[in-house]
C-alpha positions in Angstrom: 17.2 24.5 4.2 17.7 21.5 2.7 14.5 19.7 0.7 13.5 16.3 0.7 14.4 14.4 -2.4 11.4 12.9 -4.1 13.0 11.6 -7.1 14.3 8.5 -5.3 17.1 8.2 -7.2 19.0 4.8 -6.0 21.6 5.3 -2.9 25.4 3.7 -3.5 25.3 1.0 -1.3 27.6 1.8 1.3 26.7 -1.7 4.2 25.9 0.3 7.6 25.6 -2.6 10.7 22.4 -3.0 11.5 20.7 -1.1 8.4 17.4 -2.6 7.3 15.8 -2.5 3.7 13.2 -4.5 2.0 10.1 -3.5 -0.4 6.1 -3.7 1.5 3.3 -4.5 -1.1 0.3 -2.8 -0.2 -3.0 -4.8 -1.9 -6.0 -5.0 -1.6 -9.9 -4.5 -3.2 -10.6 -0.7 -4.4 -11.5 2.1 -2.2 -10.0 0.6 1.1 -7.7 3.2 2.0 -4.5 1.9 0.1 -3.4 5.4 -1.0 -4.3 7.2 1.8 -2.2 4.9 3.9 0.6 4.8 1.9 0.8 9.1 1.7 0.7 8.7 5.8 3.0 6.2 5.6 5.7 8.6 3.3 4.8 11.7 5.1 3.8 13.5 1.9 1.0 12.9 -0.9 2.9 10.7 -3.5 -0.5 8.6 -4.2 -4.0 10.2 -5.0 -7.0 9.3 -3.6 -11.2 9.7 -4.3 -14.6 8.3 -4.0 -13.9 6.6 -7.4 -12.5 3.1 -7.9 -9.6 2.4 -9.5 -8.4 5.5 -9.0 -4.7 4.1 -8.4 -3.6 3.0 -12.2 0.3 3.1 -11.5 2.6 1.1 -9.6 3.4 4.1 -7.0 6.6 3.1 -4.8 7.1 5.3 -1.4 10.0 5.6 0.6 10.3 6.0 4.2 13.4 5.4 6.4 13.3 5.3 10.2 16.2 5.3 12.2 18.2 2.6 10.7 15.5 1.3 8.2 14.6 1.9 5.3 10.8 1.0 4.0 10.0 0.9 0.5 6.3 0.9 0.0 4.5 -0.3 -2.8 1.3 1.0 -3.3 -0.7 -1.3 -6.2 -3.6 -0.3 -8.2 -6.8 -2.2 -6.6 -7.3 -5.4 -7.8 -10.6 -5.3 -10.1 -13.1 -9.0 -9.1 -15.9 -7.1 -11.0 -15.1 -6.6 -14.2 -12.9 -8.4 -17.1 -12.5 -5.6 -19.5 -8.9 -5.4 -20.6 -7.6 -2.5 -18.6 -8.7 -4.2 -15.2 -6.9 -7.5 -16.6 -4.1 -6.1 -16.8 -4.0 -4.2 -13.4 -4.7 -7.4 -11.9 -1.7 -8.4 -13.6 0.4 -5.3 -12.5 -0.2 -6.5 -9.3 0.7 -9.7 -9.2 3.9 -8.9 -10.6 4.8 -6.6 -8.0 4.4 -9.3 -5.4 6.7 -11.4 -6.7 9.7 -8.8 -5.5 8.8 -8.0 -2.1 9.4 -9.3 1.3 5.8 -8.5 3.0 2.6 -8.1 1.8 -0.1 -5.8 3.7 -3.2 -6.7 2.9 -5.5 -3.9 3.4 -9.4 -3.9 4.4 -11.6 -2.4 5.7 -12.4 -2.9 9.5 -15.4 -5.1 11.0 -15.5 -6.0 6.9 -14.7 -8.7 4.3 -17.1 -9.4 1.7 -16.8 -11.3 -1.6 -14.6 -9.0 -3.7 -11.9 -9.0 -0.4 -12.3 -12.6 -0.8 -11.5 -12.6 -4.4 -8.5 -10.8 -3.6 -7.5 -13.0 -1.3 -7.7 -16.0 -3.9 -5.9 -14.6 -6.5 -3.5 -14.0 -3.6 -2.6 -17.6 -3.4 0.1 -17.9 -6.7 3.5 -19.0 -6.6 4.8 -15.6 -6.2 3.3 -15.3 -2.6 4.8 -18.8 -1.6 6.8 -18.0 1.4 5.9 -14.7 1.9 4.3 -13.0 5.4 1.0 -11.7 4.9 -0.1 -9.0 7.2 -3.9 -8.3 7.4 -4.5 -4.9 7.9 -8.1 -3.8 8.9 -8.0 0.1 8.2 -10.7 3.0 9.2 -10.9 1.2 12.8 -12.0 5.0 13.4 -15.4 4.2 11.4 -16.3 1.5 14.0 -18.2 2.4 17.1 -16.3 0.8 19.4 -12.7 -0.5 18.9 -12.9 -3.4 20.8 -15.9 -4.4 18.3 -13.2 -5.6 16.1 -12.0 -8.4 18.0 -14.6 -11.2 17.2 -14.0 -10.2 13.5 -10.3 -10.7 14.3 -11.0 -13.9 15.0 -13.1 -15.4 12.3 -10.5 -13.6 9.8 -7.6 -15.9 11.8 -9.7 -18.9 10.7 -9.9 -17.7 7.4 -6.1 -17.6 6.4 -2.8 -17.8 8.3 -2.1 -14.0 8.5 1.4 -13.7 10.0 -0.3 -10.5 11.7 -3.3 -8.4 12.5 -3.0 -4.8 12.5 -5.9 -3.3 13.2 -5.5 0.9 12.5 -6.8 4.2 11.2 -4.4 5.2 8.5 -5.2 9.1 9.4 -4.2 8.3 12.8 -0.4 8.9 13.4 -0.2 7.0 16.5 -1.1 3.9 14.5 0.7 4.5 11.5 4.3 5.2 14.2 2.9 1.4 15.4 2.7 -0.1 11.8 6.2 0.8 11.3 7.5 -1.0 14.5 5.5 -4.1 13.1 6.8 -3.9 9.8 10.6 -3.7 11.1 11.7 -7.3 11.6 10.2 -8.5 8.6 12.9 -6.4 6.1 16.1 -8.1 5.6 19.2 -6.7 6.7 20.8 -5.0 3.7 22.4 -1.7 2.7 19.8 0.7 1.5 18.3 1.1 -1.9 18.0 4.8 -2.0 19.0 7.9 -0.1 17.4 8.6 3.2 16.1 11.3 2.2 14.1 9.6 -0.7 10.1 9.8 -0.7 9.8 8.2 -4.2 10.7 6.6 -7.4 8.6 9.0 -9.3 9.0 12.1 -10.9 8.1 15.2 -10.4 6.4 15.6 -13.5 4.6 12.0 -12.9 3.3 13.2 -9.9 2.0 16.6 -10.9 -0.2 14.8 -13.6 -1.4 12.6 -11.1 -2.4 15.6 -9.0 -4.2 17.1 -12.1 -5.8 13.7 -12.5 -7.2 13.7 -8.5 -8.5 16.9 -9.0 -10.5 16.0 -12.4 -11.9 12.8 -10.7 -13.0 14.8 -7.7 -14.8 17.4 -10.3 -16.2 15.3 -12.8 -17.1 12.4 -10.4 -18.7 9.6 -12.2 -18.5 11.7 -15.5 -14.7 11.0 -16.1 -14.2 7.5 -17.6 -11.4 5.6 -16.0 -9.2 5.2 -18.1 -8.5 9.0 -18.3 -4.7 10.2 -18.7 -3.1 13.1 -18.2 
């Protein structure tokens, strides 16, 4: 049996009618879900997750392709409103950067939520790099509220708050909802050959993502004990 290629080694582009490709930023404060999204999103655990902030330190790029599309996921380290040490600067900055190259941005929160760091995000969200660009608000762990329908009146006061070209509101361990975000996401990639094979899952290598793995596992040991800027 054939295995899925995780290197994502770039596809010769060979134009298909009707093929789709275009790169989806994923951004948002720390700790909203961004990682465990973008894993459902790939079908396989490409990005690590725990309790602690900043756990994403990496541009991590996932690849999904559906039918005659083909997603390519960017999952960004959280942006850091907190603190100014130089490490945080210059995730902020690795961030920004990425959103100059993409076509959509999902901006991830948390459901029924958005305090002053999502804010902050928001703000620094407003550079020339986003000019022109769809924004997709994307209110994750719906499962945590009581009620789904609770979310509506939140909906609203976030519409007033910024011209989101959409509201998604989801549980990114749902599959149901994550099958949904992909339907949304469709239109919004240009038509263009593909960027990588269809089998691809990511950019990274193997030997990337094993240390990342050993990292997860040390954060989820050591807890608070493991300074951040730990490498492996």
């Amino acid at each position: 049996m054939d295995t899925p290629d995780v290197s994502g080694a770039p596809a010769s582009p060979v134009p298909v009618e009707g093929q789709r490709c275009g790169l989806v930023a994923i951004v948002g404060r720390p700790n909203v879900g961004k990682s465990t999204l973008l894993n459902a999103l790939v079908g396989q655990k490409i990005s690590i997750t725990s309790n602690k902030a900043q756990t994403t330190r990496h541009r991590i790029t996932g690849i999904r392709t559906v039918g005659l599309s083909q997603f390519v996921f960017v999952d960004t380290p959280g942006f850091q409103v907190k603190h100014v040490a130089a490490l945080n600067r210059n995730l902020n900055r690795a961030v920004l950067s990425s959103l100059s190259d993409v076509d959509v941005v999902l901006f991830v929160v948390e459901a029924g939520r958005f305090g002053l760091p999502d804010a902050k995000v928001l703000a620094l969200m407003q550079g020339p790099a986003m000019q022109g660009k769809p924004v997709l608000l994307l209110a994750n762990k719906l499962d945590g509220l009581p009620r789904r329908q609770d979310v509506l009146p939140w909906l609203r006061t976030m519409q007033e708050r910024h011209p989101f070209a959409e509201f998604v509101p989801m549980s990114a361990t749902r599959a149901a909802d994550v099958e949904r975000l992909f339907k949304i996401l469709e239109p919004y990639l240009p038509q263009q050959p593909w960027l990588h094979e269809e089998d691809a899952l990511t950019d990274r290598s193997d030997r990337f993502l094993a240390s990342e793995i050993v990292r997860e596992r040390l954060f989820r040991l050591t807890g608070d004990e493991l300074p951040y800027t730990s490498t492996v």
